[in-house]
C-alpha positions as CSV (number, residue, x, y, z in Angstrom):
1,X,0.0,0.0,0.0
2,X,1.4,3.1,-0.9
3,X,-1.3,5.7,-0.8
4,X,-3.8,6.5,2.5
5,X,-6.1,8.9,3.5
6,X,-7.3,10.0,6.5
7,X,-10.8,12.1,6.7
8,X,-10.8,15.7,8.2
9,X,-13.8,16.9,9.3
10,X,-14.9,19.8,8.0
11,X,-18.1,22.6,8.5
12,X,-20.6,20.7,9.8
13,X,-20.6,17.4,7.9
14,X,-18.0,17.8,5.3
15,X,-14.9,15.6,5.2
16,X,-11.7,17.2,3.5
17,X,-9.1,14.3,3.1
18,X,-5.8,14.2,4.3
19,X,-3.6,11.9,1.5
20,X,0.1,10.7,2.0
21,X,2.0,8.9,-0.3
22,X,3.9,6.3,2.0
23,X,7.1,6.1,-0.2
24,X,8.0,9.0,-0.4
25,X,6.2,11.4,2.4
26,X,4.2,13.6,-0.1
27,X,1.1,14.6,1.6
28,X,-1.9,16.0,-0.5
29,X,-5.2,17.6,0.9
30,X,-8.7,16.8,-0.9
31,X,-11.3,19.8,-1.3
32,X,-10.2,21.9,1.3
33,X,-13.4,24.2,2.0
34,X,-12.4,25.6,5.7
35,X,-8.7,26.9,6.2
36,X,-7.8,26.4,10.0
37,X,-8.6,22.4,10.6
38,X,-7.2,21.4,7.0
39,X,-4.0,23.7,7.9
40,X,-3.8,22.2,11.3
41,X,-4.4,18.9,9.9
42,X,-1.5,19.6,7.6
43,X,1.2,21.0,10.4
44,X,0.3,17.7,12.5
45,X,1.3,15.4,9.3
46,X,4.7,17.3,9.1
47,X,4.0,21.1,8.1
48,X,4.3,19.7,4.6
49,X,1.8,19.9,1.2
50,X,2.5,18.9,-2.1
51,X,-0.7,18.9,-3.9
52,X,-3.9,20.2,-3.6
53,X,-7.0,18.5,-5.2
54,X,-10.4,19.6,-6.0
55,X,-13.4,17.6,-7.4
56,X,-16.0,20.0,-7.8
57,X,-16.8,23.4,-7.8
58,X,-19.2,23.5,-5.1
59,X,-18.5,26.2,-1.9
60,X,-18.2,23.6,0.7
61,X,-15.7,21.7,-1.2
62,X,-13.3,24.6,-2.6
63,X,-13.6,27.9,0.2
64,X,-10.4,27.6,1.7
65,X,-8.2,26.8,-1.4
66,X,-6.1,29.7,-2.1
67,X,-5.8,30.0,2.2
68,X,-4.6,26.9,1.9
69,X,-1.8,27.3,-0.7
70,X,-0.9,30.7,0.6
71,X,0.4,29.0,3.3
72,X,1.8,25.8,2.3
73,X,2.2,26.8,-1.4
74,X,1.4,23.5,-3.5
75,X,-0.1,22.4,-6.8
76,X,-3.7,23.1,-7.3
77,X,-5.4,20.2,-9.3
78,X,-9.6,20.2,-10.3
79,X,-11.9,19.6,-13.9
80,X,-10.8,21.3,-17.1
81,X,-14.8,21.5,-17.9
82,X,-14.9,23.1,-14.5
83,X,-11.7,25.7,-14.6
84,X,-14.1,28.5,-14.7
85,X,-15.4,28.3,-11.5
86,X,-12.6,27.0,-9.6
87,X,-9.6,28.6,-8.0
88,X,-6.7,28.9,-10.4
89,X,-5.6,25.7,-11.7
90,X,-2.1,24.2,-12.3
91,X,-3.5,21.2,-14.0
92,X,-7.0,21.6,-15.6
93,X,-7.9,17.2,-15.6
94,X,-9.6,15.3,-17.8
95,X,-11.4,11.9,-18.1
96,X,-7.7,9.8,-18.0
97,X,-5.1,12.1,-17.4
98,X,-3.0,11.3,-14.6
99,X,-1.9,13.1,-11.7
100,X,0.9,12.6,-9.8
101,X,1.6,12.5,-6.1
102,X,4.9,11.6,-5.0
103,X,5.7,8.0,-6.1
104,X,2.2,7.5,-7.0
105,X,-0.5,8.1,-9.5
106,X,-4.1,9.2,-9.9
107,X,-6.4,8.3,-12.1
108,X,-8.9,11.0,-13.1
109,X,-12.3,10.0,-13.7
110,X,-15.1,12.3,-15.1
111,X,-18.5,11.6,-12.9
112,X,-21.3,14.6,-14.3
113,X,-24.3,14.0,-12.5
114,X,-24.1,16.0,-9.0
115,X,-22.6,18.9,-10.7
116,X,-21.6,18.8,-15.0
117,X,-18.0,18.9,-14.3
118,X,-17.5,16.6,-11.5
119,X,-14.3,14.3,-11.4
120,X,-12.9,11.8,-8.8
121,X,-9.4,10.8,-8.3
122,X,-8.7,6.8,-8.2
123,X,-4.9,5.9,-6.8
124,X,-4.5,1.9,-7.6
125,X,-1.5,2.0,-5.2
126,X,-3.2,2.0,-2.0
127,X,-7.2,1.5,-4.0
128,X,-8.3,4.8,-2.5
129,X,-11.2,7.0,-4.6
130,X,-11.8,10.6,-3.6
131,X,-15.4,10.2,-5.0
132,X,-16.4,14.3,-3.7
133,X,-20.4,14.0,-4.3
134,X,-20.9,11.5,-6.5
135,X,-20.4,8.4,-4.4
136,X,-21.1,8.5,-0.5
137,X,-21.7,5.8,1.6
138,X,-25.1,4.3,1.0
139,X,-26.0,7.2,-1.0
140,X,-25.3,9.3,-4.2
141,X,-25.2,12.8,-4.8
142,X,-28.1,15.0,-5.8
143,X,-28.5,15.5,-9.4
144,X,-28.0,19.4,-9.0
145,X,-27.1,20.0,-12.6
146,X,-26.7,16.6,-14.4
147,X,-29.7,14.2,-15.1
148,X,-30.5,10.5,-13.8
149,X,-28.8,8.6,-16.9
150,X,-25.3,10.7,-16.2
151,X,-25.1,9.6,-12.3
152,X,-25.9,6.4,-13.6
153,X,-23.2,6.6,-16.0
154,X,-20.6,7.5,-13.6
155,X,-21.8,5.6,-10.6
156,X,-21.3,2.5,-13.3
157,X,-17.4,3.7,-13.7
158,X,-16.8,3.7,-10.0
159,X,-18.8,-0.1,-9.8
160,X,-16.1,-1.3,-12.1
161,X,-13.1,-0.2,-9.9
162,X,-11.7,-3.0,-7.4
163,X,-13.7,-4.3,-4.3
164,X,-10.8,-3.2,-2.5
165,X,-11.1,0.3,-2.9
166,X,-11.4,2.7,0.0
167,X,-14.2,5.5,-0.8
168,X,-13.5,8.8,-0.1
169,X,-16.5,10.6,0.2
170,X,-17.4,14.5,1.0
171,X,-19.9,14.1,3.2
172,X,-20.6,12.1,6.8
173,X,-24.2,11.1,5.3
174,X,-24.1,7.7,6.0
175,X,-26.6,7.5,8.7
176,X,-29.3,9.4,6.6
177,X,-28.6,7.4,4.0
178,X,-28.7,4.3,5.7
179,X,-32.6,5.1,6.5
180,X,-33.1,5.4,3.3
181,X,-31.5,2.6,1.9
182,X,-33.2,0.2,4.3
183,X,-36.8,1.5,3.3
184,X,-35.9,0.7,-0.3
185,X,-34.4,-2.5,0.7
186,X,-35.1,-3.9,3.9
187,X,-34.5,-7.5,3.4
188,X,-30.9,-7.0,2.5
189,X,-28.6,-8.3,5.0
190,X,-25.8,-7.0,4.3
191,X,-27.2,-3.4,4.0
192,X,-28.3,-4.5,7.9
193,X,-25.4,-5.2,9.1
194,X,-23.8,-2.3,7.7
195,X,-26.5,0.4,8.9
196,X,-25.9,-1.4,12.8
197,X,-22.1,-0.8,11.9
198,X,-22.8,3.0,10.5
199,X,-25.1,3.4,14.2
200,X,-22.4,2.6,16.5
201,X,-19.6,4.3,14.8
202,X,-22.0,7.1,14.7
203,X,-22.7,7.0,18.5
204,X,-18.9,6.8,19.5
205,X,-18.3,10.0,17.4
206,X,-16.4,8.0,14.8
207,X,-16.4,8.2,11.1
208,X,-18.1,5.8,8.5
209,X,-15.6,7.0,6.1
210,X,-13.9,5.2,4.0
211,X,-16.3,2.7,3.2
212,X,-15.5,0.0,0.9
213,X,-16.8,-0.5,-2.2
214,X,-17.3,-4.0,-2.3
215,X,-19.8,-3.6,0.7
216,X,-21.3,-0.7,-0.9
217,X,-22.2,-3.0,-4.5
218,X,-24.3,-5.0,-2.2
219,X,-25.5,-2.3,0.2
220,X,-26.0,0.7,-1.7
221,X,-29.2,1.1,-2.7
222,X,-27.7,3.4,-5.9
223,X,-25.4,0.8,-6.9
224,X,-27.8,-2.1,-6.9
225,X,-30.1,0.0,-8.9
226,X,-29.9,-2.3,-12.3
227,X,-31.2,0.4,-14.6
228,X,-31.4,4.3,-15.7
229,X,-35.5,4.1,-14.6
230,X,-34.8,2.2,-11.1
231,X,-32.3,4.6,-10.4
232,X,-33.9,8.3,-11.1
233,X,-36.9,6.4,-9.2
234,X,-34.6,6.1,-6.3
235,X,-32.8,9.5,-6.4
236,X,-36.1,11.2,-6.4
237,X,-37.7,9.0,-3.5
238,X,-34.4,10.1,-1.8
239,X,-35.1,14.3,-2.7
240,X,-38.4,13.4,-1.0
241,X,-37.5,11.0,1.7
């Protein structure tokens, strides 16, 4: 394993992530939206940055970028499609451009559906997605400004990544979610056993995050959905849930 990550809580229910590339010491912070726990986060791992990355262009997910790299100045990665309405960018990504951190690598995947210029970061060393809002635990983003049949699409990439892989999501939703899930599916066991999981994490002030994704392909309600039509049923019984 070369690359971890280690959640930072954020706002009120945001999770910035905290990445180090074990080989060589790089460390990298993921969608840093509030400057003083993401810089103290930083000084704690070594006072050192090497790489900033973004996945969306969303408030709560970018605020605290340039306080960020004024004081540890580093790299600013996020969308190409989205470079408009990010901070300045040092690499605008794309759908299969790599990024590199330290000894390792990034894959860059687009996932429209939450927002039209959405894209998540996969590192194979270490299996760990920064999925932003496309992929939580038990849950999906809202459709904000893509449609049902693009989340579909790009919740179909991330299915197709190893079982193995650690997801990095924004947001400690996993509770909510769990609700949900169970009232579209509340004979599945595993889905069970994980919302009892997600409860006592929950009570001891822990994190759900990362999940991984082989539990989510049989618990996640969004995943399991085996259509476009099953799935914008879903997302909308979850706008109204």
């Amino acid at each position: 394993m070369t690359v971890t990550a280690q959640p930072v809580p954020i706002l009120s229910d945001n999770y910035a992530w905290l990445l180090r590339d074990d080989t060589s010491g790089a460390i990298a912070i993921v969608d840093p939206a509030e400057g003083p726990p993401i810089i103290a986060a930083i000084e704690a791992a070594g006072g050192r940055l090497d790489l900033i990355l973004l996945t969306h262009h969303h408030a709560d997910h970018i605020a605290a970028t340039d306080e960020v790299r004024a004081r540890f100045p580093a790299p600013v990665v996020g969308a190409a499609a989205d470079a408009h309405r990010l901070p300045k960018l040092d690499q605008a990504a794309k759908e299969g451009d790599e990024v590199h951190f330290g000894n390792a690598t990034a894959r860059v995947i687009d996932t429209p559906g939450h927002t039209r210029g959405q894209i998540n970061y996969f590192f194979p060393d270490g299996e760990v997605l920064l999925a932003g809002d496309t992929l939580f635990s038990l849950g999906c983003g809202r459709l904000i400004e893509g449609t049902p049949a693009e989340m579909f699409s790009s919740l179909r990439k991330l299915a197709a990544l190893p079982g193995g892989t650690k997801v990095c999501a924004g947001h400690e939703y996993t509770e909510a979610n769990a609700k949900f899930a169970l009232s579209v599916d509340p004979d599945n066991a595993a889905l069970r056993a994980m919302a009892e999981q997600v409860h006592r994490l929950r009570a001891a002030g822990q994190p759900t995050l990362p999940s991984l994704l082989a539990d989510e392909l049989k618990a996640n309600p969004f995943l399991t959905a085996p259509d476009v039509a099953t799935f914008a049923d879903r997302r909308a019984r979850k706008d109204r849930f």
